[in-house]
C-alpha positions, -999 to +999 in steps of 0.1 A: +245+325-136+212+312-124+204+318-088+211+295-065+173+282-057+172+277-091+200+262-099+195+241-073+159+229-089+173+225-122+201+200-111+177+183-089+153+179-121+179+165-142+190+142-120+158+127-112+149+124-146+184+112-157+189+139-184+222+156-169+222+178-202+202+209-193+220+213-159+253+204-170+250+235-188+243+257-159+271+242-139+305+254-133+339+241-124+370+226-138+355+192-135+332+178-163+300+183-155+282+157-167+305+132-151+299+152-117+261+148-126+262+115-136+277+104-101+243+121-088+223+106-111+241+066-103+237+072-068+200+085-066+191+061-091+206+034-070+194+043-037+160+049-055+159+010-069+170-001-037+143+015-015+117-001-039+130-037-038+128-034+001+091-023-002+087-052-030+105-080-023+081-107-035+076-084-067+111-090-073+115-125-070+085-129-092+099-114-121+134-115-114+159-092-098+174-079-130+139-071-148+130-058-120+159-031-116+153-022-152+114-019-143+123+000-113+148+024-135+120+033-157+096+040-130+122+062-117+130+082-148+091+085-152+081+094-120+111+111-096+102+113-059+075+147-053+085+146-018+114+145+007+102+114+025+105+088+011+087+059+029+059+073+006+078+066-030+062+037-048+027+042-049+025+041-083+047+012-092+017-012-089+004+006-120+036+016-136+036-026-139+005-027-158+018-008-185+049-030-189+043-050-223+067-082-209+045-081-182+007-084-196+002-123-194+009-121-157-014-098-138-006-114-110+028-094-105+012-060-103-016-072-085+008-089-058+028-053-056-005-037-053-006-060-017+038-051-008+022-013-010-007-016+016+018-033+034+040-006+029+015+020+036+000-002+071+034-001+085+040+035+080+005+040+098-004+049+131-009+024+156-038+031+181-047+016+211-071-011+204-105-010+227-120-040+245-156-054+241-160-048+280-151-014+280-185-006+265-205-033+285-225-003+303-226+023+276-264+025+256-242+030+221-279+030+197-285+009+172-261+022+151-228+038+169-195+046+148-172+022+150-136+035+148-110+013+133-071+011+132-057+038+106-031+012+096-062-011+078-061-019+044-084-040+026-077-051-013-097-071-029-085-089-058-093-115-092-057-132-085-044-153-057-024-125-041-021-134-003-015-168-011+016-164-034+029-138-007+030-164+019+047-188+000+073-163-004+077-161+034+081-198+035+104-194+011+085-218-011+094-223-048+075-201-071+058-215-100+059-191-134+034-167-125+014-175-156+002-210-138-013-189-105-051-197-108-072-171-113-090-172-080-105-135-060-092-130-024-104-101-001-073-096+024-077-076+053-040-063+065-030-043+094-001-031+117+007-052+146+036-038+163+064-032+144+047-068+123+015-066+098-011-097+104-030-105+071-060-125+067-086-134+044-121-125+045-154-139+022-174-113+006-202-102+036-172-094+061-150-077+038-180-054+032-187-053+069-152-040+075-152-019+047-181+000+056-169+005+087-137+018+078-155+045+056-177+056+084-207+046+075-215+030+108-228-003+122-263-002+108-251+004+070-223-024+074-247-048+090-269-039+058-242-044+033-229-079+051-262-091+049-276-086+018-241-105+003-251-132+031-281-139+049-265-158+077-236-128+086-233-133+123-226-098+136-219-107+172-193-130+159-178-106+134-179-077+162-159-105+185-137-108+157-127-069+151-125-066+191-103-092+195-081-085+163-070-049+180-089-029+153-114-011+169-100+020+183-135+033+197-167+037+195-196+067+195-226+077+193-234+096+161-247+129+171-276+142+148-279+181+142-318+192+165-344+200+136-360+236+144 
């Protein structure tokens, strides 16, 4: 008899990958195994699918519910939860769907699960107390101060219509075949709100304003980016903007290290 850590591993394996046949071995009891097992296996599975069509709910009615609980089952087998918590299963289903041969004409399903999962992630984020433009009317910040944003930010950038079939699934609009979406890029900035996530779209010099900022690399190198993709970037009117949309969290003076 195994010990009990280890038996408790190998069940938990062959239950996650739905092969009951190596543990069922290592099991005892007057009941059958594998139909013990198998009760696991139906459940987990179950719960498993379930979790994912709550994170992916416009994924599903894209493709259907009963391809997508097939899709979901295979993902499952593939790629078993590596951690307890489970608000972080499904970051790979985005790609999982890319390697789905039914699915290769319409990019536009794993492109739109790619935008459930940042919503996923932005709700599971922290939520910060947002700063106010006045808060810093006095304060000599340089030329080019750090400008902290919300942790819950996400910002995808993609070659299919993404936030727009999204919101037609929250006005319950009717869904053409996905096939007929136009091809057509959309940089989406998303973020927590509350217990809500507020999406937007963005053109190419303020996505690249945001996203500099969001890496760190301060005001003077997004300014830089933003303007070399447009000439006419406003950046009082795009730091207006971030103020007013609760996403800066603060904002600081880089500190340089004193040369000897």
């Amino acid at each position: 008899m195994l010990p009990l850590e280890h038996l408790q591993t190998a069940v938990a394996r062959s239950v996650l990958a739905m092969e009951p046949l190596v543990a069922a071995k290592l099991t005892a009891g007057k009941a059958d195994p594998l139909a013990r097992l198998r009760i696991y296996q139906n459940n987990t599975r179950s719960s498993l699918t379930a979790m994912l069509m709550a994170v992916f709910p416009v994924t599903v009615r894209l493709v259907d519910e009963r391809f997508f609980r097939f899709v979901a089952c295979e993902f499952i087998r593939r790629h078993p939860p590596l951690e307890s918590r489970l608000a972080r299963y499904g970051a790979g289903f985005p790609r999982f769907l890319k390697t789905i041969d039914a699915l290769s004409d319409m990019p536009v399903v794993a492109e739109t699960a790619r935008l459930e999962w940042a919503i996923a992630e932005a709700l599971d984020a922290a939520s910060l107390p947002p700063r106010a433009l006045a808060d810093y009317d006095t304060t000599d910040l340089g030329p080019s101060p750090d400008i902290l944003l919300q942790p819950s930010l996400r910002l995808i950038v993609s070659h299919w219509s993404i936030l727009s079939v999204w919101r037609a699934h929250q006005q319950n609009a009717a869904f053409d075949q996905p096939r007929d979406w136009t091809r057509r890029p959309e940089r989406v900035a998303l973020w927590r709100t509350g217990d809500s996530v507020r999406l937007v779209l963005l053109d190419r010099a303020n996505f690249a304003f945001r996203h500099s900022l969001k890496h760190g690399l301060g005001l003077e190198h997004a300014l830089t980016r933003a303007l070399a993709l447009d000439l006419s970037f406003d950046l009082v009117s795009a730091l207006v903007r971030l103020f007013g949309d609760g996403l800066v969290t603060d904002v600081r003076i880089p500190t340089f290290p004193l040369s000897n």
